[in-house]
TORKOL-4160 file (C-alpha; in steps of 0.2 Angstrom, whole numbers, padded with zeros to 4 digits, m for minus):
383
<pt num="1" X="0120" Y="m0082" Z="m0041"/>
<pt num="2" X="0127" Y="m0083" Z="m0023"/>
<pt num="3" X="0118" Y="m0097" Z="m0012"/>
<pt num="4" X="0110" Y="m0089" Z="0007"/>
<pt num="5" X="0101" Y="m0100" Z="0019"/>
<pt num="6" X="0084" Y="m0092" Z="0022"/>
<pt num="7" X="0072" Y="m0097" Z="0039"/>
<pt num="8" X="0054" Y="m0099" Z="0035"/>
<pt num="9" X="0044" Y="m0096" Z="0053"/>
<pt num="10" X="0027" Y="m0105" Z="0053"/>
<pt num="11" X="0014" Y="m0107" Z="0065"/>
<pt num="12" X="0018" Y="m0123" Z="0076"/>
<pt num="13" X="0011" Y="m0138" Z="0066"/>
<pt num="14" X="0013" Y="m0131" Z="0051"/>
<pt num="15" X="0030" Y="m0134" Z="0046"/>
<pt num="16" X="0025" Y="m0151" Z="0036"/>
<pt num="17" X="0013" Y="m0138" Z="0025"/>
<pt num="18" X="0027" Y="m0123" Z="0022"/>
<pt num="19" X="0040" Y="m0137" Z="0018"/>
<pt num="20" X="0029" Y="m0143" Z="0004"/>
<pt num="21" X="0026" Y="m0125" Z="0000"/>
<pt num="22" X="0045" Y="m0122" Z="m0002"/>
<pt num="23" X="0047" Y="m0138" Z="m0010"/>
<pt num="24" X="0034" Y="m0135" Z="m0024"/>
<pt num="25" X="0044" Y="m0119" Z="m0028"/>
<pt num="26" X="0058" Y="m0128" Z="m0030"/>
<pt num="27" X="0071" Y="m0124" Z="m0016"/>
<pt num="28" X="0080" Y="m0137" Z="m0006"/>
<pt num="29" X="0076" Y="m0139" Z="0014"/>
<pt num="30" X="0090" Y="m0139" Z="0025"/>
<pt num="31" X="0082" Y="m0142" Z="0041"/>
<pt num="32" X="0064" Y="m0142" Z="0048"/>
<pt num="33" X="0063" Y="m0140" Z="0067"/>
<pt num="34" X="0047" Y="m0131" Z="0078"/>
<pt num="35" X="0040" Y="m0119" Z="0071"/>
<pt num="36" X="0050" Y="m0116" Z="0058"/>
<pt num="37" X="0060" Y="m0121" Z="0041"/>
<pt num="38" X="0075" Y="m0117" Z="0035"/>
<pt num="39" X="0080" Y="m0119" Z="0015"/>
<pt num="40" X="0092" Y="m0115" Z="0003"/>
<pt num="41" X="0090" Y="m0099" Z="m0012"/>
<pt num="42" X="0099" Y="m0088" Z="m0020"/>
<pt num="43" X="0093" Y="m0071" Z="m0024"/>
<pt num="44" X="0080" Y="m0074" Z="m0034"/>
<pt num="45" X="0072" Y="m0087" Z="m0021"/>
<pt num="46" X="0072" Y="m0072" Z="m0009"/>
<pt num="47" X="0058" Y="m0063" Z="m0018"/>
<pt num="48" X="0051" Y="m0079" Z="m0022"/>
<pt num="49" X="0047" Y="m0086" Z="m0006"/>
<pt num="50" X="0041" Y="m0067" Z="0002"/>
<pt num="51" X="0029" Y="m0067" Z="m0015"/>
<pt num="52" X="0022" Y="m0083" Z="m0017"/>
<pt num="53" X="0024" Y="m0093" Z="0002"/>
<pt num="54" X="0008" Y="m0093" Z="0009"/>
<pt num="55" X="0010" Y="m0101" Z="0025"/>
<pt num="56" X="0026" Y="m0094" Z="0033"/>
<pt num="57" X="0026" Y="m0077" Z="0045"/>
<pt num="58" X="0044" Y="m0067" Z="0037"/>
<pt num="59" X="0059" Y="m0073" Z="0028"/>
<pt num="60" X="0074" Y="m0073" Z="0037"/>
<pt num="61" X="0092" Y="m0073" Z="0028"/>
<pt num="62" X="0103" Y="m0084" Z="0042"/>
<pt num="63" X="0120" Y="m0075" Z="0044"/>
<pt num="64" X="0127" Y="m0088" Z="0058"/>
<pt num="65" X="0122" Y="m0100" Z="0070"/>
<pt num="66" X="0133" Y="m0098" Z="0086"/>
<pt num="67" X="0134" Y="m0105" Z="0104"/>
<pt num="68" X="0137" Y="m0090" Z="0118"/>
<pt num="69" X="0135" Y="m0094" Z="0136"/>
<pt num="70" X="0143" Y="m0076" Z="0142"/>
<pt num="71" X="0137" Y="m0057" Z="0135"/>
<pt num="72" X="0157" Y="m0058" Z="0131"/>
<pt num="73" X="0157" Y="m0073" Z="0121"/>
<pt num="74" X="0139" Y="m0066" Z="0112"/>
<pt num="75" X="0149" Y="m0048" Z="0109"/>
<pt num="76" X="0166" Y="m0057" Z="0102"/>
<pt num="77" X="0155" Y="m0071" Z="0090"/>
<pt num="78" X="0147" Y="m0058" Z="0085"/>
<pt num="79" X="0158" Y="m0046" Z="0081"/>
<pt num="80" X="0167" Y="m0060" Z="0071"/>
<pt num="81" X="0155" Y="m0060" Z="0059"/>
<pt num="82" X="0154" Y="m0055" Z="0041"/>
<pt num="83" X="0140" Y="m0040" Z="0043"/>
<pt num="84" X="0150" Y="m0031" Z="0030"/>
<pt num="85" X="0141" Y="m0044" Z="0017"/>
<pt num="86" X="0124" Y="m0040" Z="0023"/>
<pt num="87" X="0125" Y="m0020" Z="0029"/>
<pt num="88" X="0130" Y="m0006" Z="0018"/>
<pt num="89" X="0139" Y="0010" Z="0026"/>
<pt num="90" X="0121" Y="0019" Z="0024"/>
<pt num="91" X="0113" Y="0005" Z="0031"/>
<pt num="92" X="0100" Y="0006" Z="0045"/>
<pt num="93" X="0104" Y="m0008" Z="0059"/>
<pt num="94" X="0097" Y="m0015" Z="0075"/>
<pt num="95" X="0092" Y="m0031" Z="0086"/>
<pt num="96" X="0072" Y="m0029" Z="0083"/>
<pt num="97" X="0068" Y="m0044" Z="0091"/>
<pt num="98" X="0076" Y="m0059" Z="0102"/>
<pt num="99" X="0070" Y="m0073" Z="0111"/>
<pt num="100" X="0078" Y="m0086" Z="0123"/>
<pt num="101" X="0072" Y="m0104" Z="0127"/>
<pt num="102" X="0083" Y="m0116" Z="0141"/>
<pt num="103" X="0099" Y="m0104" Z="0136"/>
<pt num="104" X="0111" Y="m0095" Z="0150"/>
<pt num="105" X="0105" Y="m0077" Z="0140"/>
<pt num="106" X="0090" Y="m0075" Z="0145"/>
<pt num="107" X="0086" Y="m0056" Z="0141"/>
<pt num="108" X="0081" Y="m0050" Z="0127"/>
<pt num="109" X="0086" Y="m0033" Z="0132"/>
<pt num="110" X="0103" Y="m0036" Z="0135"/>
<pt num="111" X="0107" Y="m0048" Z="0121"/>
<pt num="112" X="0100" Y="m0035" Z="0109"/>
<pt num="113" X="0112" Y="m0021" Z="0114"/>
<pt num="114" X="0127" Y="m0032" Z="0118"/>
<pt num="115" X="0125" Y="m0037" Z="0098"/>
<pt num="116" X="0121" Y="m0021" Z="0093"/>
<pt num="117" X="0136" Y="m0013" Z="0098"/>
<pt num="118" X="0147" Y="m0029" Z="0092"/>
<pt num="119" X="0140" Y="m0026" Z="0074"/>
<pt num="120" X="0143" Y="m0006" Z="0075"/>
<pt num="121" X="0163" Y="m0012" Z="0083"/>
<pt num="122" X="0164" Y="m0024" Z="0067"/>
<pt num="123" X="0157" Y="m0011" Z="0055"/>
<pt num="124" X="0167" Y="0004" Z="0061"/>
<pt num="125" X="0184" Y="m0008" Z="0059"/>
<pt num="126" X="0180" Y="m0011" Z="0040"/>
<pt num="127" X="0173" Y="0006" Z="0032"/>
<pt num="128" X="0184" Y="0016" Z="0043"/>
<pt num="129" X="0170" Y="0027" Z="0051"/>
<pt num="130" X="0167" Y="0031" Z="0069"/>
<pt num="131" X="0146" Y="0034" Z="0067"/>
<pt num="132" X="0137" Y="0026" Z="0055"/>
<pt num="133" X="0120" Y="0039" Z="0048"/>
<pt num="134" X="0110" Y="0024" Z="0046"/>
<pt num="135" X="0101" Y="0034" Z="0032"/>
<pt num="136" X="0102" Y="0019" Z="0019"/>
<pt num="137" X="0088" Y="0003" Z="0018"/>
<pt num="138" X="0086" Y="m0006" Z="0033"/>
<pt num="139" X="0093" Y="m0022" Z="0040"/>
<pt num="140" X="0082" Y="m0026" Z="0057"/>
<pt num="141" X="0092" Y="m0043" Z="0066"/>
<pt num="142" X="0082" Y="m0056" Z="0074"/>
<pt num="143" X="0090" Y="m0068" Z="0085"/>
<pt num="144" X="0083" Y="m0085" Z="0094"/>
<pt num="145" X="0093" Y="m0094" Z="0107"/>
<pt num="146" X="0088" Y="m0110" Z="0111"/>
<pt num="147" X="0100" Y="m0121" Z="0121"/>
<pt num="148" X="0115" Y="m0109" Z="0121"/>
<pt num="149" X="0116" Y="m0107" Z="0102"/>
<pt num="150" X="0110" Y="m0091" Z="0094"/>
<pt num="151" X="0102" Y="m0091" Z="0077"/>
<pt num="152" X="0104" Y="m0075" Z="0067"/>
<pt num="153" X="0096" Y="m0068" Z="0052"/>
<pt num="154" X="0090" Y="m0051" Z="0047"/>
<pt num="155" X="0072" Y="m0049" Z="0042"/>
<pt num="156" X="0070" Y="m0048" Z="0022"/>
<pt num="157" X="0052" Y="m0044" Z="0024"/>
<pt num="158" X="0048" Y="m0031" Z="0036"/>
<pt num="159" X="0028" Y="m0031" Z="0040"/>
<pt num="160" X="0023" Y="m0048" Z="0047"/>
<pt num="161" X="0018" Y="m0060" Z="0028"/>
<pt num="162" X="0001" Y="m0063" Z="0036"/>
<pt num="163" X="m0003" Y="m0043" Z="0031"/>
<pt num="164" X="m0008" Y="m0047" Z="0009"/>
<pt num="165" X="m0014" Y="m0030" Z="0010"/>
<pt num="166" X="m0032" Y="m0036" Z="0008"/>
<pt num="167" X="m0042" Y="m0036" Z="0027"/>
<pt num="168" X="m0043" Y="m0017" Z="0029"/>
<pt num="169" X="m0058" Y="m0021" Z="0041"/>
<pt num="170" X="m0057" Y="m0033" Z="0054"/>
<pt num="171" X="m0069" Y="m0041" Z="0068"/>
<pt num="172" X="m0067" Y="m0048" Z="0086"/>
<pt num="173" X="m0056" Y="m0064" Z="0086"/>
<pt num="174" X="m0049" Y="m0063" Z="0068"/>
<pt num="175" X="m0038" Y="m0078" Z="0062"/>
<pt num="176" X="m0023" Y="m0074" Z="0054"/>
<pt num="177" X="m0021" Y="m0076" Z="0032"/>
<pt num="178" X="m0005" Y="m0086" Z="0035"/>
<pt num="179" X="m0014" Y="m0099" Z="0047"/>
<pt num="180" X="m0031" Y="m0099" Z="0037"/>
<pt num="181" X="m0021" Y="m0104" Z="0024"/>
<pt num="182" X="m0008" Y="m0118" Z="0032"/>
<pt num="183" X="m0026" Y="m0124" Z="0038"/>
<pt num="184" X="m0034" Y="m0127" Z="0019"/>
<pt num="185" X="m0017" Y="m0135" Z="0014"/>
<pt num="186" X="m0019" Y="m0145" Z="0028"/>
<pt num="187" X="m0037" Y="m0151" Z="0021"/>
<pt num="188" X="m0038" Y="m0159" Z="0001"/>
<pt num="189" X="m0049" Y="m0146" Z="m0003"/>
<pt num="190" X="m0047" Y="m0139" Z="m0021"/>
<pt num="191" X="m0054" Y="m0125" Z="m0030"/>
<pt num="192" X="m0067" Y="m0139" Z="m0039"/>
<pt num="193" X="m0074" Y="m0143" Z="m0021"/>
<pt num="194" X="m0087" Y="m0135" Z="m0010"/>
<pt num="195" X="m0080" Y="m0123" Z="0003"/>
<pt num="196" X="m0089" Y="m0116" Z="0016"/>
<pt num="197" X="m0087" Y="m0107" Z="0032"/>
<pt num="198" X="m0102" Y="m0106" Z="0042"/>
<pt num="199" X="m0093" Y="m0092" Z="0053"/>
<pt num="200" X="m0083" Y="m0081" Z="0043"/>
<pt num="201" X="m0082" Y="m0065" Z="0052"/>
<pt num="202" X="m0069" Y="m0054" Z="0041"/>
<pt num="203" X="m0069" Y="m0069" Z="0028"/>
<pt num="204" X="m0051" Y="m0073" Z="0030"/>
<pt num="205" X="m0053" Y="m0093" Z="0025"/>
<pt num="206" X="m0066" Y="m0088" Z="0011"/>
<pt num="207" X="m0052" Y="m0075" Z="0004"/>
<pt num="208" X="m0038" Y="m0087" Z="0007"/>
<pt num="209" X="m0047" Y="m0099" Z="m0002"/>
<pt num="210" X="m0052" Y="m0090" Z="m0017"/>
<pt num="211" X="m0033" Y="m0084" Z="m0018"/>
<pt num="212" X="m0028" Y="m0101" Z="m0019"/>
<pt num="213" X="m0042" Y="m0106" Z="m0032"/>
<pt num="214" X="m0040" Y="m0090" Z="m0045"/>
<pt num="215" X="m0017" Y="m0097" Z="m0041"/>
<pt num="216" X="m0016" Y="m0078" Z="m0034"/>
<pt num="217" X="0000" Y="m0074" Z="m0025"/>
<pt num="218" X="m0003" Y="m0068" Z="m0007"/>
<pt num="219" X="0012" Y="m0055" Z="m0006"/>
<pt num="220" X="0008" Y="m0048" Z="m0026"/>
<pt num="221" X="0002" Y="m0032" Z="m0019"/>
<pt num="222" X="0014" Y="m0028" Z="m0002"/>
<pt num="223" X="0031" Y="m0020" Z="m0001"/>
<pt num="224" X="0045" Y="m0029" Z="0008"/>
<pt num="225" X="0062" Y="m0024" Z="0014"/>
<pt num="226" X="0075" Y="m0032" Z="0004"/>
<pt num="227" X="0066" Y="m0024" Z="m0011"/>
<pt num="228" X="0079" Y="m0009" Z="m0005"/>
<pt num="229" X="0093" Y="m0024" Z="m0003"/>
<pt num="230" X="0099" Y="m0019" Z="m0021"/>
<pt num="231" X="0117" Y="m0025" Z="m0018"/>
<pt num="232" X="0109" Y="m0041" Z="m0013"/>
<pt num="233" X="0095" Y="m0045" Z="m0021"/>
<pt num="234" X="0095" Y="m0036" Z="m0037"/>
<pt num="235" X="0079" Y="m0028" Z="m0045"/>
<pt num="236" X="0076" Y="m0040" Z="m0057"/>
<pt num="237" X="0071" Y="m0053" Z="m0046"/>
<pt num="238" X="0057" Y="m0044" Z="m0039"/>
<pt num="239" X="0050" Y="m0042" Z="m0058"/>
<pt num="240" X="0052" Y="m0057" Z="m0063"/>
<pt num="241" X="0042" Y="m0063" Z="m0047"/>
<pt num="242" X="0029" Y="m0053" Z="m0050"/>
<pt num="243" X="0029" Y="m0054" Z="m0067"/>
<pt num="244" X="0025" Y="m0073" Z="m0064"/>
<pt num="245" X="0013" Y="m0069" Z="m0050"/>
<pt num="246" X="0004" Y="m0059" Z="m0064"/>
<pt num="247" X="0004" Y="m0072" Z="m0078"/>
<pt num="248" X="m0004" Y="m0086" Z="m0066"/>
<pt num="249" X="m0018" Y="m0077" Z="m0061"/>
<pt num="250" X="m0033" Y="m0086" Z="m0066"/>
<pt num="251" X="m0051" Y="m0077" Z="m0061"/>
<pt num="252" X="m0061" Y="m0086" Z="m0074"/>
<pt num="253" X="m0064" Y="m0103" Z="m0064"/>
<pt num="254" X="m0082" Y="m0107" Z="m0058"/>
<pt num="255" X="m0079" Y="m0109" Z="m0038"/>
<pt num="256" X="m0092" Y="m0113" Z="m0026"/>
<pt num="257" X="m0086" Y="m0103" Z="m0008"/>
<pt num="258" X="m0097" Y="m0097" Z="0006"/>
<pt num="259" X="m0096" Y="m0088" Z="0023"/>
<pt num="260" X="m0109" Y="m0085" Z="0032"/>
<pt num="261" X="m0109" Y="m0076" Z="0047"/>
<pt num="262" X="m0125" Y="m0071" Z="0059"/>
<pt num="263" X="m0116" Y="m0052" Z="0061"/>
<pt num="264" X="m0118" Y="m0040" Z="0047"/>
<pt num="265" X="m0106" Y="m0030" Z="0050"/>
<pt num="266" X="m0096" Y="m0046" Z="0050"/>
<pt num="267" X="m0101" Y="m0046" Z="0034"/>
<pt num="268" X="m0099" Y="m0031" Z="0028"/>
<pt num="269" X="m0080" Y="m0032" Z="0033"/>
<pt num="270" X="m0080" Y="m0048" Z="0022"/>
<pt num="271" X="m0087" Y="m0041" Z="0005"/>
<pt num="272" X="m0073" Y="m0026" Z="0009"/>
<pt num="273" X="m0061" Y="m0036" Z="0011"/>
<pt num="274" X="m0064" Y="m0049" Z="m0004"/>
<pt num="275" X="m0067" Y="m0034" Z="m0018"/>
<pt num="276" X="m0049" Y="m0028" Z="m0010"/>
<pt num="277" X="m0042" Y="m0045" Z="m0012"/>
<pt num="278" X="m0047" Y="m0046" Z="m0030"/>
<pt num="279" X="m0056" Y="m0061" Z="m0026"/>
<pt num="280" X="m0077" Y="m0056" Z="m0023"/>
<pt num="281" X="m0083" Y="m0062" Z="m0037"/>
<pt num="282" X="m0077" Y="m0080" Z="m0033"/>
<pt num="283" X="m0085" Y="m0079" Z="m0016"/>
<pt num="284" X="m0105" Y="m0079" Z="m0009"/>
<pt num="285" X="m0107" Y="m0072" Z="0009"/>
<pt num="286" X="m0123" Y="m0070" Z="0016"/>
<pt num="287" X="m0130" Y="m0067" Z="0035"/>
<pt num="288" X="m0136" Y="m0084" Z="0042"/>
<pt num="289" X="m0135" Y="m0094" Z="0056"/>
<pt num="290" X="m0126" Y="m0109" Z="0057"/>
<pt num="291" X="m0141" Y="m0120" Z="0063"/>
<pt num="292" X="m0148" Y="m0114" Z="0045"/>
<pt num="293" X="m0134" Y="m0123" Z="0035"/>
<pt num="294" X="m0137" Y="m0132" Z="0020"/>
<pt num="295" X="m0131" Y="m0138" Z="0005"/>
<pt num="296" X="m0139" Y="m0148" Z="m0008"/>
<pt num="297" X="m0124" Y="m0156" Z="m0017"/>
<pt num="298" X="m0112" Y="m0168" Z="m0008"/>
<pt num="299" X="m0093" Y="m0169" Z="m0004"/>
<pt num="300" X="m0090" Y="m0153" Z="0000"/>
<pt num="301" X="m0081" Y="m0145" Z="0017"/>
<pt num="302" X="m0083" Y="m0137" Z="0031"/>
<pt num="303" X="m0068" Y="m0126" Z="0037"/>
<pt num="304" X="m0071" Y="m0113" Z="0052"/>
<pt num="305" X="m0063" Y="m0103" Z="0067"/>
<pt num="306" X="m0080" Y="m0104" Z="0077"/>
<pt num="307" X="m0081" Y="m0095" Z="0093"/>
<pt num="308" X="m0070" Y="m0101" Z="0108"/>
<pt num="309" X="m0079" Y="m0094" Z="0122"/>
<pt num="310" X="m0065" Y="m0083" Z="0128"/>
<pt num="311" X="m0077" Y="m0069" Z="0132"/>
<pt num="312" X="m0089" Y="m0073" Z="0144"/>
<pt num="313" X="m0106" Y="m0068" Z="0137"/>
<pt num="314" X="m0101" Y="m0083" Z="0123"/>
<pt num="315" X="m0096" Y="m0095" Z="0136"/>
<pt num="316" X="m0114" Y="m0101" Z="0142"/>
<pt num="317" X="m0119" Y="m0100" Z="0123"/>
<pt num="318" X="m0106" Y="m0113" Z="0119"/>
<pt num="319" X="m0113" Y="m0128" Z="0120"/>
<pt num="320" X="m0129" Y="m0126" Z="0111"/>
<pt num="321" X="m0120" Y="m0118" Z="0097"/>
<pt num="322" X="m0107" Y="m0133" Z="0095"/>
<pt num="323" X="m0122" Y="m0143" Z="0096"/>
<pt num="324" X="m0129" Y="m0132" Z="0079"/>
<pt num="325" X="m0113" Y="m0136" Z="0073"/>
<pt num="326" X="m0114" Y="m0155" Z="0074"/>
<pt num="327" X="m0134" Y="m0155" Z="0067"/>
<pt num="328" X="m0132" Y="m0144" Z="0052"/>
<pt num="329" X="m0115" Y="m0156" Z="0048"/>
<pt num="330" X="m0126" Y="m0172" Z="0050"/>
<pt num="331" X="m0137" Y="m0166" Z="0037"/>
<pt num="332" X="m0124" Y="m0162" Z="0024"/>
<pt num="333" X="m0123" Y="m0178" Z="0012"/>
<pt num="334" X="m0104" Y="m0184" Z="0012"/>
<pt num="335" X="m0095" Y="m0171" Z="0018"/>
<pt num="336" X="m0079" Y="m0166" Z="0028"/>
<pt num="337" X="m0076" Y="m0154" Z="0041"/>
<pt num="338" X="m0064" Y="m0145" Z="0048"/>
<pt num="339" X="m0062" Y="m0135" Z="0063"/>
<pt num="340" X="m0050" Y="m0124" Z="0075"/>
<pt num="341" X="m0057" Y="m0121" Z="0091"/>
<pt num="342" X="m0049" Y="m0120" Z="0110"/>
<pt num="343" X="m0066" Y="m0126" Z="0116"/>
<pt num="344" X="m0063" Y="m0141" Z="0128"/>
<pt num="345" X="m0081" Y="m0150" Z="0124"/>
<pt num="346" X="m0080" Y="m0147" Z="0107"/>
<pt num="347" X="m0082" Y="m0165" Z="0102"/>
<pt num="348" X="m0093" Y="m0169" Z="0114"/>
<pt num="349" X="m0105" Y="m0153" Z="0109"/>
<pt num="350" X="m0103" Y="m0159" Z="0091"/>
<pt num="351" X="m0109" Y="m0176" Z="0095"/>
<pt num="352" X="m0094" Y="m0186" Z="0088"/>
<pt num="353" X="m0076" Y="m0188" Z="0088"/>
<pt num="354" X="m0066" Y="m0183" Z="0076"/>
<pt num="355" X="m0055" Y="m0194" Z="0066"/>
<pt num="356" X="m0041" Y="m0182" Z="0068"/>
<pt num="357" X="m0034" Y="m0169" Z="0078"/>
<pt num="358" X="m0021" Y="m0157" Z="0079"/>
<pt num="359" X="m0014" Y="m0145" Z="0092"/>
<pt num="360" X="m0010" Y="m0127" Z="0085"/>
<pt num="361" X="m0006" Y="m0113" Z="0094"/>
<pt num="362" X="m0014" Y="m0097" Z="0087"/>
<pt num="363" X="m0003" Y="m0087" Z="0097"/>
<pt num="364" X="m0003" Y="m0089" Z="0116"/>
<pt num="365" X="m0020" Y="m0100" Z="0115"/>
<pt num="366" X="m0020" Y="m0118" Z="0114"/>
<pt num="367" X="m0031" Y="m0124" Z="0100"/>
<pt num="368" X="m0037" Y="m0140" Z="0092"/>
<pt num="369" X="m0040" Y="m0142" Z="0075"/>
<pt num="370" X="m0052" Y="m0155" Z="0075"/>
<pt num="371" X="m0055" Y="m0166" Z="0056"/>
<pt num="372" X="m0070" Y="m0174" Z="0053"/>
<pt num="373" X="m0065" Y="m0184" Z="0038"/>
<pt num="374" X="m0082" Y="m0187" Z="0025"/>
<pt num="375" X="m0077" Y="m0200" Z="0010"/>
<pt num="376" X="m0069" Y="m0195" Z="m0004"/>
<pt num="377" X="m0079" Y="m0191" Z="m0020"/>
<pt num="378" X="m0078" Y="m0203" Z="m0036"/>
<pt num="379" X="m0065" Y="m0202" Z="m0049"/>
<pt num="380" X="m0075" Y="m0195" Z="m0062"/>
<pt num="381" X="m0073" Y="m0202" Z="m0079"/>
<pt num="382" X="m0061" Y="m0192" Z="m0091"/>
<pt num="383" X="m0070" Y="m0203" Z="m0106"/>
């Protein structure tokens, strides 16, 4: 099978997680940079990574890397390019999205139509048509420029990986599925440990959880683009994927997950969206507040997205809710927490430092994802 060069977008700070992602699938990295990993597949990797990657935003498959300082150096290098290999006749082109960091080509406007018409002048030359109908499956081209060089790919996967299909209902201030999930990886909790979030709104770290515990695939029940690539990726892969998505589906584990949240419609979102996820049987919710946390076994975890105070009617709340935070943790016997919150005094609120912290950026918004690290549990005797 031929060889492609995929790009694997993550949130930034994630890339160490999606690379052992990749790596436990069995691909080869060819570069990891910001906010993004690049790897080597062949066709069958293509379905792979859109079906079972949990961490990573789209697949990209890279068509060139090249350096343009001038809209006629952009049109000509890419023009130059082999877009016949990627694009049928029938195929549905355009520039979807570009960005441009410390680079001469700043707009993304201009760069889009500049390569736009350079792949239409490249196509026309090679199937001998002067208008395309662009009736066919669709090939939307991303571009990033970052000091003067262009990386191109075309998106295999169309809606944003973060959308499983699952959270049909959402509340204020959700977290995305990919970053709940690059956030447990980022944790050693395992499907025999205690899980809870004390403010799960929709339940996205409760579902991605229990998705990881029961070894469900996050992108077993979406569509995705190059699923119409037959020249490319041919059917087959796609069954083969799924077919191993099917056969590693496990829902007859004993799990102990909670999210709690002090909103019932919260909550009712959550149960929703667990049942849709396959996964509600494997999960507890229940309407409580976090100064009402308990627990009566140790080791267990704490992961939450609590509120940041970016709405004003939180912000004066803030700091005796961190404080709740930081009393019903003390209490619990020997465990972990961990938490992603913008929230400056969040330490100091807590009532400790943690023993590690990360800066993330959910979107525009700075965050910190604060680890509070509890010991580990004993080996237990396999006697």
């Amino acid at each position: 099978m031929e060889k492609f060069e995929l790009i694997a977008p993550c949130h930034f700070g994630m890339e160490a997680v999606l690379k052992r992602e990749i790596l436990d699938l069995g691909y080869e990295i060819t570069k990891v940079e910001d906010g993004k990993v690049t790897f080597e597949a062949d066709a069958q990797g293509i379905a792979d990574a859109n079906i079972f990657l949990r961490s990573t935003e789209r697949i990209l498959l890279k068509v060139a890397e090249v350096k343009a300082e001038t809209f006629d150096e952009l049109f000509e290098k890419t023009k130059a390019l082999p877009w016949e290999n990627y694009i049928p006749k029938d195929g549905k082109f355009w520039v979807a999205k570009a960005n441009s960091v410390k680079s001469k080509l700043f707009s993304p406007s201009d760069i889009q139509s500049i390569m736009k018409k350079a792949i239409v002048e490249r196509l026309k030359g090679v199937y001998g048509v002067s208008w395309f109908e662009e009736d066919g499956a669709s090939f939307p081209i991303r571009v990033a420029f970052m000091k003067d060089v262009a990386t191109i790919g075309i998106d295999t996967s169309g809606v944003s990986l973060h959308k499983r299909g699952y959270r049909k209902m959402t509340v204020k201030a959700p977290i995305t599925e990919t970053l709940a999930s690059a956030l447990i990886m980022l944790t050693p909790w395992n499907k025999d440990r205690i899980l809870v979030d004390p403010f799960c709104g929709s339940g996205t770290f409760p579902i991605e959880a229990a998705m990881m515990a029961a070894d469900i695939a996050p992108g077993m029940n979406r569509s995705f683009l190059a699923e119409e690539w037959k020249h490319l990726v041919p059917r087959k892969c796609w069954y083969d994927a799924n077919e191993e998505a099917q056969d590693r589906i496990n829902l007859n584990i004993e799990t102990d997950i909670q999210g709690f949240d002090i909103d019932p419609e919260a909550l009712k979102a959550a149960r929703a969206n667990a049942k849709m996820a396959g996964v509600d049987k494997l999960i507890h919710f229940q309407q409580r507040a976090v100064k009402d946390l308990r627990h009566p076994k140790p080791y267990g975890f704490i992961i939450t997205n609590p509120p940041y105070g970016e709405r004003l009617e939180e912000k004066e709340n803030l700091t005796q809710l961190y404080r709740e935070i930081g009393e019903s943790y003390e209490r619990l016997d020997k465990w972990s927490m961990y938490l992603i919150t913008s929230y400056e005094k969040a330490e100091n609120d807590i009532g400790r430092k943690a023993d590690k912290n990360r800066k993330i950026y959910n979107g525009m918004l700075k965050t910190y994802y604060y680890q509070f690290l509890g010991p580990r549990p004993p080996k237990k005797n396999r006697s």
